[in-house]
C-alpha positions in Angstrom: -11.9 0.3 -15.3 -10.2 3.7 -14.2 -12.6 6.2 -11.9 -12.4 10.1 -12.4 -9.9 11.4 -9.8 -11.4 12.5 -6.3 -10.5 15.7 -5.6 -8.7 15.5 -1.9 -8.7 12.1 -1.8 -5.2 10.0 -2.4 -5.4 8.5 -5.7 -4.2 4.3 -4.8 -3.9 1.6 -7.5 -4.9 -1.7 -6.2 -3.1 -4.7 -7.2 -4.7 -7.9 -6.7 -3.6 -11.6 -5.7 -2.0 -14.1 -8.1 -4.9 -16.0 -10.2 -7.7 -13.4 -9.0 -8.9 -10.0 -9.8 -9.5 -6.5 -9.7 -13.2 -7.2 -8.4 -12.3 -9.7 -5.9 -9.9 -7.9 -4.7 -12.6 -4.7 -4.2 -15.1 -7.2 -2.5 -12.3 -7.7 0.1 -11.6 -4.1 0.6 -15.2 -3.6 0.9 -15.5 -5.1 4.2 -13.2 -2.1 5.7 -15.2 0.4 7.8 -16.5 3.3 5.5 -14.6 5.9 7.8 -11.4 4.8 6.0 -13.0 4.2 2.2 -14.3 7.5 1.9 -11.2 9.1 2.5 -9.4 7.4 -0.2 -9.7 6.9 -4.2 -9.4 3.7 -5.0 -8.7 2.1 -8.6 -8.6 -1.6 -9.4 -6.8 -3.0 -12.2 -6.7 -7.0 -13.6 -3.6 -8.4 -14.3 -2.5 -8.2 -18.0 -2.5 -12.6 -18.2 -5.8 -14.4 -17.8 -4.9 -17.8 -15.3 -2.9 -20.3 -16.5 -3.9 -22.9 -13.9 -6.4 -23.5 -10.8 -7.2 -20.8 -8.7 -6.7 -20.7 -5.4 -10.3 -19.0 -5.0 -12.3 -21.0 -7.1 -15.8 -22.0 -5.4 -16.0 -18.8 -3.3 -15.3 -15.8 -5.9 -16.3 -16.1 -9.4 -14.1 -16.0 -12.3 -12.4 -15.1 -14.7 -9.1 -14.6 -12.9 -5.9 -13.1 -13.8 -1.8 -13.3 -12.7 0.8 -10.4 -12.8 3.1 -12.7 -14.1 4.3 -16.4 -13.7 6.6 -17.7 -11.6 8.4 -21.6 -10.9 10.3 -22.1 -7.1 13.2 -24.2 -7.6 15.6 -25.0 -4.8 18.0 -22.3 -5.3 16.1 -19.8 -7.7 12.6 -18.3 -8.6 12.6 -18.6 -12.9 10.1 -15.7 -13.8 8.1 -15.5 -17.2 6.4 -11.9 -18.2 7.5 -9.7 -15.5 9.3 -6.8 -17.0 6.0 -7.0 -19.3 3.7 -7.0 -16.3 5.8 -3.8 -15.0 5.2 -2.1 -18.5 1.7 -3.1 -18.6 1.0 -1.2 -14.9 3.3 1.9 -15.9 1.0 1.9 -19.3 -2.3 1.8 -16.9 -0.3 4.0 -14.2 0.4 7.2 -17.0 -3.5 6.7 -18.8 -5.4 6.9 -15.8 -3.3 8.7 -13.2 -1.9 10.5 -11.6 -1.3 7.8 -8.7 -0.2 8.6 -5.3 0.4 5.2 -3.8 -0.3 1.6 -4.3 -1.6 -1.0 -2.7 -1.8 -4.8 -3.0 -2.6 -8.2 -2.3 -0.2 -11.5 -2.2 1.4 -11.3 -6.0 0.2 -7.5 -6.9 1.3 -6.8 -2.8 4.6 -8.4 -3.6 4.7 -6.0 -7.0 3.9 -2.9 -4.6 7.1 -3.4 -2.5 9.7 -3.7 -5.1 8.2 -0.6 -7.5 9.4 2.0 -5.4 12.6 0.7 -5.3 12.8 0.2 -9.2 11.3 3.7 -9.5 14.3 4.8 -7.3 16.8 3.2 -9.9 15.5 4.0 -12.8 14.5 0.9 -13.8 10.6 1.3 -14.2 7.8 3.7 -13.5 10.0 6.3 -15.2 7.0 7.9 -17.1 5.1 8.7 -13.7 5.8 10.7 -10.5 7.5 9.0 -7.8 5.2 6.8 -5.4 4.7 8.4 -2.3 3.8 5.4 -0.1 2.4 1.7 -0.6 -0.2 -0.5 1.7 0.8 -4.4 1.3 -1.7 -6.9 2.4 0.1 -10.7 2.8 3.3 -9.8 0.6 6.7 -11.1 0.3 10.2 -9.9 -0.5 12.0 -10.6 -4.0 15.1 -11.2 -2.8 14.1 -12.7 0.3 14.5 -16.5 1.7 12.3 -17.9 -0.4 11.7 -15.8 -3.7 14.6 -15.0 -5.6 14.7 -11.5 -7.5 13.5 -11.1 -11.0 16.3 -9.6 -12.9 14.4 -6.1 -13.1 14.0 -6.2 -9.4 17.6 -7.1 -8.1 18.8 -4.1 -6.6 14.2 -3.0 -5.7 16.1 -3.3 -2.0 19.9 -2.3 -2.1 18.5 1.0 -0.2 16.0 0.7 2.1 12.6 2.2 1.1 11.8 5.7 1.9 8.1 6.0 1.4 6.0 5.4 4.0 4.5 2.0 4.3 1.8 0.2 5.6 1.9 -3.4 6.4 -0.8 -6.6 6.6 0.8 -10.2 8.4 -1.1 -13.0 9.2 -0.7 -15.1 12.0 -1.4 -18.1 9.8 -0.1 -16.6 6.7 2.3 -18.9 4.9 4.3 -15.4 3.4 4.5 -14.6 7.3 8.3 -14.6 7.7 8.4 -12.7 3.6 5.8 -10.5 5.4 8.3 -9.8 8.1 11.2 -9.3 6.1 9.4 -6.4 4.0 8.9 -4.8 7.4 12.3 -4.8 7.5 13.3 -2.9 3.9 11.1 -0.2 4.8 12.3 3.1 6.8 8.6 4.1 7.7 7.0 1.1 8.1 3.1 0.9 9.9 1.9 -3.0 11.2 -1.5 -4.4 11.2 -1.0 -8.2 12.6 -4.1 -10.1 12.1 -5.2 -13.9 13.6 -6.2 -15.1 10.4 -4.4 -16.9 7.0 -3.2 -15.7 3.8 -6.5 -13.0 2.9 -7.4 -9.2 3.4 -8.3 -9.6 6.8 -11.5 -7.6 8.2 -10.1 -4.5 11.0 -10.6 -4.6 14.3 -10.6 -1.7 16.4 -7.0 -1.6 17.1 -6.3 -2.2 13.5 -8.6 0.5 12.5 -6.5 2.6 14.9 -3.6 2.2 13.0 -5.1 2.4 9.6 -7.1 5.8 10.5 -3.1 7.3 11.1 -1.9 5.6 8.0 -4.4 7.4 6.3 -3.8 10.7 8.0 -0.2 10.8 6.9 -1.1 10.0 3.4 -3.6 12.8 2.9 -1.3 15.2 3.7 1.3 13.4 1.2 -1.3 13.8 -1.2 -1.8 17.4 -1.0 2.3 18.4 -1.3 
């Protein structure tokens, strides 16, 4: 459900992980230190397709869970079902209930958040809202990359590298590490958090909270131009 806009505050759609949703996905975020929350507006959307399978989380967070789209690896090629509906569905969300300034997002909605501003660039979607001005991906990976293939919509998301200013979550024990890595990689003004722990929205420790507190500095005064 959308919030009324915060006045100050950057205005951040959050994508969650595949076969989860929009309240897990605040529960994790939760566990961030309040110095950080309160400086930001934060709006969390479920995925457009309730789960098609098992989920990943079942036993710790309650359902119902959602996907962004589905998705089969093969050896040479990712074969995609629903995406450039799942882009529409978010642009429909994004031009109700905005106006955004950035996104953020976890595993499948992180991997989403990387390749929109790149799409926005082309023309190719989010052409109804203004241009993202910086996005915060938690355990992503790159379309494109070594081990997904691009969805047609999203083949040219990193032909340029990406402009806005980035923020970036990788997991020591993350199995999207080296996709983790190589997002780092298509950004121009890229921010790291590394973390110890797996594939999850890691709690901060004071270093990472160092970070994040200047992250959050630079997009405040995006969010006021």
């Amino acid at each position: 459900m959308a919030k009324i806009c915060a006045p100050g505050k950057p205005r951040i759609l959050c994508l969650h992980g595949f076969r989860t949703s929009a309240a897990i996905l605040e529960t994790q975020i939760r566990k961030w230190p309040e110095s950080i929350l309160e400086k930001l507006d934060l709006v969390f959307l479920d995925a457009r397709y309730p789960s098609a399978g098992k989920s990943s989380v079942e036993g710790i967070f309650d359902p119902p869970y959602y996907e962004w789209f589905q998705f089969q690896v093969h050896q040479d090629h990712t074969e995609y079902q629903n995406y450039e509906e799942c882009i529409a569905y978010i642009e429909d969300f994004m031009v109700q209930n905005g106006p955004f300034d950035g996104l953020l997002g976890f595993s499948q909605g992180a991997s989403l958040c990387a390749t929109l501003p790149g799409m926005q660039e082309e023309g190719v979607a989010l052409t109804k809202v203004p241009k993202i001005k910086f996005v915060i991906i938690i355990s992503g990976a790159k379309a494109g990359g070594a081990k997904y293939t691009a969805p047609k919509l999203a083949a040219n998301a990193f032909a340029a590298p990406i402009k806005c200013p980035s923020l970036h979550f990788i997991g020591e024990q993350d199995f999207q590490k080296t996709e983790g890595l190589a997002l780092i990689d298509s950004f121009v003004d890229p921010l790291v958090i590394h973390h110890p722990k797996a594939h999850t929205v890691p709690r901060l420790d004071d270093q990472s909270v160092k970070i994040a507190q200047n992250f959050v500095e630079k997009i405040l005064n995006l969010a006021t131009t």
